[in-house]
N, C-alpha and C positions, 0 to 999 in steps of 0.2 A: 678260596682265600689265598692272594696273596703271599707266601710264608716271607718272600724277602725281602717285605717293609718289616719283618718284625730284626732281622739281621741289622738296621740301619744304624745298630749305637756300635757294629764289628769297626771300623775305620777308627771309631774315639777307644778302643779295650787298650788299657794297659798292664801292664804284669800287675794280676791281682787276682785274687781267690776266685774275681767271678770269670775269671777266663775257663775254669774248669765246669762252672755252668753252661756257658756260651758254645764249649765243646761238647757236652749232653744236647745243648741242643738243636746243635748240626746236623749231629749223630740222627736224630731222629727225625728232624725234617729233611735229610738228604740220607740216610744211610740208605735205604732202598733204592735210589736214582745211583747213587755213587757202586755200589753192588752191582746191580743191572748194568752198568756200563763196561766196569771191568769184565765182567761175563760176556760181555757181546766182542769184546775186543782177543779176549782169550779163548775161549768158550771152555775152559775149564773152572769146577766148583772151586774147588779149596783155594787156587791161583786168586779167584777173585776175591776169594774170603780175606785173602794175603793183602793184597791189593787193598780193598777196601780199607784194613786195618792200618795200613801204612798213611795210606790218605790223609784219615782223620787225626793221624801221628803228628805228619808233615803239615796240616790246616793249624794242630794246635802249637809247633812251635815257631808258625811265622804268620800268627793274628795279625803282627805287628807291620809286616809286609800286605796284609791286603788292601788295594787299593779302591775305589768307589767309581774306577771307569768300568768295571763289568761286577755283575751281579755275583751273589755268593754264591751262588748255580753255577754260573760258568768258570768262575776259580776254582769249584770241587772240583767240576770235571774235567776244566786242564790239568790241576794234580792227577785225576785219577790217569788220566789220555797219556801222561808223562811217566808215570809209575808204571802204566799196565807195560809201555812201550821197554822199560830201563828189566822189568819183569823178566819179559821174552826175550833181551838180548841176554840174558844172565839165564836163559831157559836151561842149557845144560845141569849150571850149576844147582839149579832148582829142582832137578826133574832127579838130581841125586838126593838131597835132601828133604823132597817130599814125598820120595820111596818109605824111608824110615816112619812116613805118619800114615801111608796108609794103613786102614783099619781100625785105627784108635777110636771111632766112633763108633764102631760095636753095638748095633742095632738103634742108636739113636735116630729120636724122630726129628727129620727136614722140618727147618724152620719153617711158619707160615710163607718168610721171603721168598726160601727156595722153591715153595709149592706154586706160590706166585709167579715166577719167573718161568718156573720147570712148564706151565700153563704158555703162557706167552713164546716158551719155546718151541710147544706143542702147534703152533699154529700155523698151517703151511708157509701162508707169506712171510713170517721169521722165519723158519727156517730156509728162506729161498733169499731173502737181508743177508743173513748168516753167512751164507756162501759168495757174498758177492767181495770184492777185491775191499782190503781196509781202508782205501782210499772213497771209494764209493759210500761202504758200507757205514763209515765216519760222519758222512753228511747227513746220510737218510737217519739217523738213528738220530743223531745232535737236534736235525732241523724235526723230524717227525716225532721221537717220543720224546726228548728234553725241549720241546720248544722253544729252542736258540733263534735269535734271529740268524741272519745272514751275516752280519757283521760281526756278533758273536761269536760265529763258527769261523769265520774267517781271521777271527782275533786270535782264537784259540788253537785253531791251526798251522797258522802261521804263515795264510795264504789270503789272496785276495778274493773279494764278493765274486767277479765274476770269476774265478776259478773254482768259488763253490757253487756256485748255477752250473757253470760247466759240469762239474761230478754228479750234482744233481740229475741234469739229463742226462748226462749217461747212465748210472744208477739207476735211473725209472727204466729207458729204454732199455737195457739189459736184466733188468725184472719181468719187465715185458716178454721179450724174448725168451727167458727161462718161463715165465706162465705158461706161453705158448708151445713150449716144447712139452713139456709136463698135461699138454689139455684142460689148461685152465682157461686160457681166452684171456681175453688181453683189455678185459675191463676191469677200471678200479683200483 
């Protein structure tokens, strides 16, 4: 199913009760892709949980700023790409204030999301993504697990098509090369 024909009345929202609908249900058809993203960019939990949070903050007070030249997919994930980015530059000042929360979950159980992710983390070729330069690792993740086109990613980026073909091949060829150092072979 399609979810971003059902987003099609986001361009007509105006200030009005049902904006806080519209934000449940972003929430739910993207909060998992919006999550996984800031995690592949940080590779820290709680960062992304942050992230995440802010995202759908920043989606619900500028409904009115969304435009209908890209999809509500690729607006979440330029906020997130923008947030995870403004995150890490302010990492010091984060990496003080998210000393005080560790442990406050106190045996709680990982969300389903986390279990899911924690999986996909598990799996060598992510974790061989994971290690590759942010510029590489931006492309293959946008164009391979979010299914952006090319001109999405290049919209979102803020870079031209053939500049993401270009990161593209370099990104496979240098997975490559990491497979084959590792003795995985260089298929696939």
């Amino acid at each position: 199913m399609n979810s971003e024909a059902n987003f099609d009345y986001l361009k007509y929202m105006t200030e009005s009760e049902d904006r806080k609908a519209l934000l449940n249900e972003l929430m739910t058809a993207y909060g998992k892709e919006v999550w996984n993203y800031a995690f592949s960019i940080t590779r820290k939990w709680d960062m992304a949980d942050d992230i995440a949070q802010e995202v759908f903050i920043k989606a619900y007070k500028n409904l009115h700023a969304f435009r209908s030249d890209s999809s509500v997919k690729t607006w979440l994930l330029t906020i997130t790409r923008n947030t995870a980015i403004d995150f890490k530059r302010s990492a010091f000042l984060r990496k003080v204030t998210l000393t005080d929360r560790i442990g406050d979950s106190g045996g709680v159980r990982p969300s389903a999301e986390h279990e899911a992710v924690e999986e996909l983390a598990a799996s060598e070729m992510w974790k061989l993504v994971l290690q590759l330069p942010v510029k590489y690792r931006d492309v293959l993740i946008l164009y391979a697990h979010y299914q952006l086109s090319l001109k999405e990613i290049a919209d979102m980026l803020g870079v031209t098509e053939g500049t993401v073909k270009s990161r593209m091949f370099h990104a496979r060829r240098k997975l490559s090369k990491m497979k084959g150092r590792l003795g995985y072979g260089s298929d696939g």
